[in-house]
C-alpha positions in Angstrom: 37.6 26.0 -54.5 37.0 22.2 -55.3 38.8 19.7 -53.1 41.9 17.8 -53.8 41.2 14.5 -54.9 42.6 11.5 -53.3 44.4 9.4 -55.1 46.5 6.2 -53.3 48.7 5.9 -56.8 49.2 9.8 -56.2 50.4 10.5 -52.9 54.1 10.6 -53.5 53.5 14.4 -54.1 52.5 14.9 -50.2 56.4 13.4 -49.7 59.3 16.4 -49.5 61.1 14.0 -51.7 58.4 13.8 -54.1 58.7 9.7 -54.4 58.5 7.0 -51.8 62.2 3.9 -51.6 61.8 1.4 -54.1 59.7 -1.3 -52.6 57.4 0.2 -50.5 54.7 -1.4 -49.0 52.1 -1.4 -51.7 49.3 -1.2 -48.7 51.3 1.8 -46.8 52.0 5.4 -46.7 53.9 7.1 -44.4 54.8 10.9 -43.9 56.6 12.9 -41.6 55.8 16.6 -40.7 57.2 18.7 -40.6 58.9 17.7 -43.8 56.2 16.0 -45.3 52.6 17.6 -46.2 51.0 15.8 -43.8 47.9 18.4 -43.7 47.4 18.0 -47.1 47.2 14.2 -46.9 44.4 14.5 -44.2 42.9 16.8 -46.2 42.1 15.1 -49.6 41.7 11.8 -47.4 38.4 13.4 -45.9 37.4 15.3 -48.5 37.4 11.8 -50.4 34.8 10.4 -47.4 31.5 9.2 -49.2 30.6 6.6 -46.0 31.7 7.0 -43.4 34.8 8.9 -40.5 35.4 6.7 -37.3 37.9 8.7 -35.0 39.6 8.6 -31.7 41.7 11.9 -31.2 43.9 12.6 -28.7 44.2 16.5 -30.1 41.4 17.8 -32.1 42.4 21.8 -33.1 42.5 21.8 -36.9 39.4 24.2 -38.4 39.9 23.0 -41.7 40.1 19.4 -41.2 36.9 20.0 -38.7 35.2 22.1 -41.4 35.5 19.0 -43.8 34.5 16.7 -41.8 30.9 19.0 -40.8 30.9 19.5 -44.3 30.4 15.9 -45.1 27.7 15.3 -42.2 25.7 18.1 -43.2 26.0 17.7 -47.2 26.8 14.2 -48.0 24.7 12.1 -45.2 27.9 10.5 -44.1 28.0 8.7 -40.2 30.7 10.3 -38.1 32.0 8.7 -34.9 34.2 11.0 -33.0 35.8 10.0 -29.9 37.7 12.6 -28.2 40.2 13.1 -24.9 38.7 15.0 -22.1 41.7 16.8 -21.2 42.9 18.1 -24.6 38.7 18.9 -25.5 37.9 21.3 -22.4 40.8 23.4 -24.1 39.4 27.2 -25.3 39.9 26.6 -29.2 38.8 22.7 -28.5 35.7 23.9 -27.2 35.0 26.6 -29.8 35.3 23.7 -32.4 33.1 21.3 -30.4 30.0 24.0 -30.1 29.6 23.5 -33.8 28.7 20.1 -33.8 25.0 18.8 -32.9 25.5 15.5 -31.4 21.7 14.6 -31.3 22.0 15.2 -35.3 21.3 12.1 -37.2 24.3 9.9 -38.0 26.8 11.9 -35.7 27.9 10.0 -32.4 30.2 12.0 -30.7 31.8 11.4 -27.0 34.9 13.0 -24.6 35.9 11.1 -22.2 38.9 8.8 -20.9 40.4 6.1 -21.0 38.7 2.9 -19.7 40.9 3.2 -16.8 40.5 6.9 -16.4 43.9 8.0 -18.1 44.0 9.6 -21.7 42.8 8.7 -24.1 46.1 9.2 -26.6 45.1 7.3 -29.8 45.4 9.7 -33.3 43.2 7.6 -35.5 40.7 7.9 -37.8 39.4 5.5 -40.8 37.6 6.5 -43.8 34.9 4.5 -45.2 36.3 1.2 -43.6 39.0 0.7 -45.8 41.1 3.8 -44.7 43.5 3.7 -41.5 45.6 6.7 -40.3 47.8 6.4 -37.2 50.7 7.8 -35.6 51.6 10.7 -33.7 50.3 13.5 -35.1 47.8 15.4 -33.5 45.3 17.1 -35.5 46.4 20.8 -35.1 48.7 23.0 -37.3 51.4 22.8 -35.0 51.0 19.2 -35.0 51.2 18.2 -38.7 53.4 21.7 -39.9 56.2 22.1 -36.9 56.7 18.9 -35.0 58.3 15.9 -35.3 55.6 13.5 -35.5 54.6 10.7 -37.7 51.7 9.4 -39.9 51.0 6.4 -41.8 47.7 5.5 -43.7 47.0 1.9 -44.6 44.1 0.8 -47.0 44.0 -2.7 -45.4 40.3 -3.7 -45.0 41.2 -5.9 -41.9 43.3 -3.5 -40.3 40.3 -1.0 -40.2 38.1 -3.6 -38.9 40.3 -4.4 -36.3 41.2 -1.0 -35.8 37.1 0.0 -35.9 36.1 -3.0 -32.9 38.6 -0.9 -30.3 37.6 2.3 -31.3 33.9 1.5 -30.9 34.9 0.0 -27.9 36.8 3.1 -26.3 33.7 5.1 -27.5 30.9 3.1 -26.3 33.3 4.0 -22.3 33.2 7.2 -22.9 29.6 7.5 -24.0 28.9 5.7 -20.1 31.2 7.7 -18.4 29.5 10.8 -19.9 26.1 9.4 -19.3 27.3 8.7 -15.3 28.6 12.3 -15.0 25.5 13.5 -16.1 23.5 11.2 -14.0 25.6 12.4 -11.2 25.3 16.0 -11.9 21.4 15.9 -12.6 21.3 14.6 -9.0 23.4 16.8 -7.2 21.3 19.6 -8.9 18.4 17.8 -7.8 19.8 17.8 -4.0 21.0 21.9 -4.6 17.6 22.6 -6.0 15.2 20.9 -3.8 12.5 22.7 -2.3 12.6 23.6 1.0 10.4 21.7 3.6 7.5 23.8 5.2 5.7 22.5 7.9 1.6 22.5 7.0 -0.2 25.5 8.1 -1.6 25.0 12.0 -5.5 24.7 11.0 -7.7 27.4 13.1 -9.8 25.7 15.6 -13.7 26.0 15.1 -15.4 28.8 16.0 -17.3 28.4 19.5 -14.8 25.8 20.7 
């Protein structure tokens, strides 16, 4: 089955309404779930990727969105930056997701961590190709974007994704140290656990005759 297309002119379909008030923002979108089709949006947003999917996700359950976005990396060559919470990732569907991915894959980069002040890392953002800007509350799960009240807007300001792109590189390039530390710190402790025991030499035989 081909993917929806995305089309910015075209998104008033996504709305329950079917329209968006006279006078919207001509550089804004927003939905609601559950009312709104918010999974659909996210879908033919990604499905649209040709260069490239920056994201910082607090909860990162959806298969399909996930499949897309694999989809891309594997077919299309695109560069994925995935920044995702500790917390919500070491959850059992989280981590059945996350065992798909090959992070030493070229043109993935792909870190869990926390905040840079060791809380959560809450953010629900990704851009598309550097142009494209989705926030708001919506956590990427069904439950998320089909049965809560949550909110989504997608902007297709350049310098809002720029600005947008500085602090999520920023937040990843934390979590990519505080990964690298853990493992650092692990390695070691392994190293201390795993050590070989210290035998005194063997007490040579004195010479014959002596």
């Amino acid at each position: 089955m081909p993917a929806e297309q995305f089309n910015w002119d075209d998104l008033a379909k996504y709305k329950l309404a079917g329209r968006f008030l006279d006078g919207y923002p001509d550089e804004t979108r927003t939905f609601f779930s559950p009312y709104d089709d918010v999974h659909g949006v996210l879908k033919a947003l990604l499905s649209s990727t040709q260069h490239s999917i920056v994201l910082n996700m607090y909860g990162y359950d959806d298969d399909e969105l996930d499949a897309i976005i694999r989809g891309k990396l594997d077919n299309d060559h695109v560069h994925l930056q995935m920044s995702l919470d500790k917390s919500q990732a070491g959850g059992v569907h989280e981590r059945t997701l996350l065992q798909n991915w090959q992070n030493e894959k070229t043109g993935n980069s792909i870190a869990v961590g926390q905040s840079s002040r060791g809380a959560i890392s809450h953010l629900k953002i990704v851009i598309v190709d550097g142009v494209y800007t989705v926030k708001g509350s919506t956590n990427w799960s069904l439950s998320g974007e089909q049965k809560q009240d949550n909110e989504l807007t997608l902007s297709r300001n350049a310098v809002i994704a720029a600005e947008t792109r500085a602090q999520l590189d920023i937040n990843h390039d934390n979590m990519l140290k505080q990964m690298a530390k853990a493992a650092a710190a692990d390695g070691g402790a392994k190293a201390r656990r795993f050590k070989p025991a210290e035998h005194p030499a063997p007490a040579q035989e004195a010479p014959a005759g002596s």
